[in-house]
C-alpha positions as CSV (number, residue, x, y, z in Angstrom):
1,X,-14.0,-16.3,-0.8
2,X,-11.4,-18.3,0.6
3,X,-8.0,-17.3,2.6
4,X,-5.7,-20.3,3.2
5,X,-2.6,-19.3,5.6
6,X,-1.0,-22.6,5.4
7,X,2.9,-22.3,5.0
8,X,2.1,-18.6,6.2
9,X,0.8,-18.1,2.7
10,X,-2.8,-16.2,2.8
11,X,-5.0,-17.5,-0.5
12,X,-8.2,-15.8,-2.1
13,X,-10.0,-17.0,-4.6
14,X,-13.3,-15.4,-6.2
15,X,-15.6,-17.1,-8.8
16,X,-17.4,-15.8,-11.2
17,X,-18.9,-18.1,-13.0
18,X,-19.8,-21.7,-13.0
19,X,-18.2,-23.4,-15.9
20,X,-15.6,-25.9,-16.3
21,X,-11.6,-24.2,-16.3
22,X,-10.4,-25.3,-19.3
23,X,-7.0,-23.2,-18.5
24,X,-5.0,-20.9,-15.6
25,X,-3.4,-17.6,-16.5
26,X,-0.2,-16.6,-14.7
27,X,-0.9,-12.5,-14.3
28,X,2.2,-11.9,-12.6
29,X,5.7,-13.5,-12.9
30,X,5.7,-14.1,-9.3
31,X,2.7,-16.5,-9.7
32,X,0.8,-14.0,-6.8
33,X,-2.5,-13.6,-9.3
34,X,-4.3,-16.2,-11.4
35,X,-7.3,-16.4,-13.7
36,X,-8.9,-18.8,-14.6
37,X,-11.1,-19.3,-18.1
38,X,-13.7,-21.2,-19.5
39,X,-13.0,-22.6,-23.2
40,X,-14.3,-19.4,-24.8
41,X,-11.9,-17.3,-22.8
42,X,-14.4,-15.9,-20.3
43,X,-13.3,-15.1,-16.8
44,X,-14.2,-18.3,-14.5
45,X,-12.3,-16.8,-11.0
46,X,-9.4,-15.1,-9.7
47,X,-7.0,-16.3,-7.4
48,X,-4.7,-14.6,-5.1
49,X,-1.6,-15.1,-3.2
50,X,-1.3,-12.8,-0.2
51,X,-3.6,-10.5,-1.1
52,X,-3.3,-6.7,0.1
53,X,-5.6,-3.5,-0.5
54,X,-3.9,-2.6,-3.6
55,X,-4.9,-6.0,-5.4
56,X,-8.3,-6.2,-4.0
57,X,-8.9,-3.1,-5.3
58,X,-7.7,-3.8,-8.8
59,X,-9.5,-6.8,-8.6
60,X,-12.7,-5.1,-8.1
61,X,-12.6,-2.0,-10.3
62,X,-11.6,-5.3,-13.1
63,X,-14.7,-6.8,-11.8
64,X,-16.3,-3.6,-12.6
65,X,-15.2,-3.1,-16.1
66,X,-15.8,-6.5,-17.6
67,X,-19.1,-6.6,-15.7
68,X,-18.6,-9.6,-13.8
69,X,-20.6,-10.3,-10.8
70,X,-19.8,-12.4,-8.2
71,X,-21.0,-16.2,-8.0
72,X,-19.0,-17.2,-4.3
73,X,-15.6,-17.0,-2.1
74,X,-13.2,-18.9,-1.1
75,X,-11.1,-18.4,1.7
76,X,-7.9,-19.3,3.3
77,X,-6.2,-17.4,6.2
């Protein structure tokens, strides 16, 4: 997990997996959530701008649903 705070920006970023990216998906028009995909389109990580309850949350019940299990953390705060 990893929370990076610098320009007052807090950053998460979970991994799931440890294959290569082969690309980055904008979720949100605002740029705030990320994933990340391996060349077959499975979920590699997730990252997170500012990350608050609500999006943690959806994050995990996601988790959840595609089965994912979590390989490490990143964290910036």
């Amino acid at each position: 997990m990893t929370r990076d705070t610098t320009g007052g920006h807090s950053l998460l970023y979970l991994y799931y997996s440890s294959e290569p990216v082969a690309r980055t998906i904008d979720v949100t028009e605002t740029g705030s959530v990320a994933v990340d995909v391996d060349a077959h389109g499975e979920t590699i990580g997730v990252e997170l701008l500012n990350p608050g309850t609500t999006e943690l949350e959806l994050l995990t019940k996601l988790a959840r649903e595609r089965d994912l299990s979590l390989d490490g953390l990143f964290s910036y705060a």
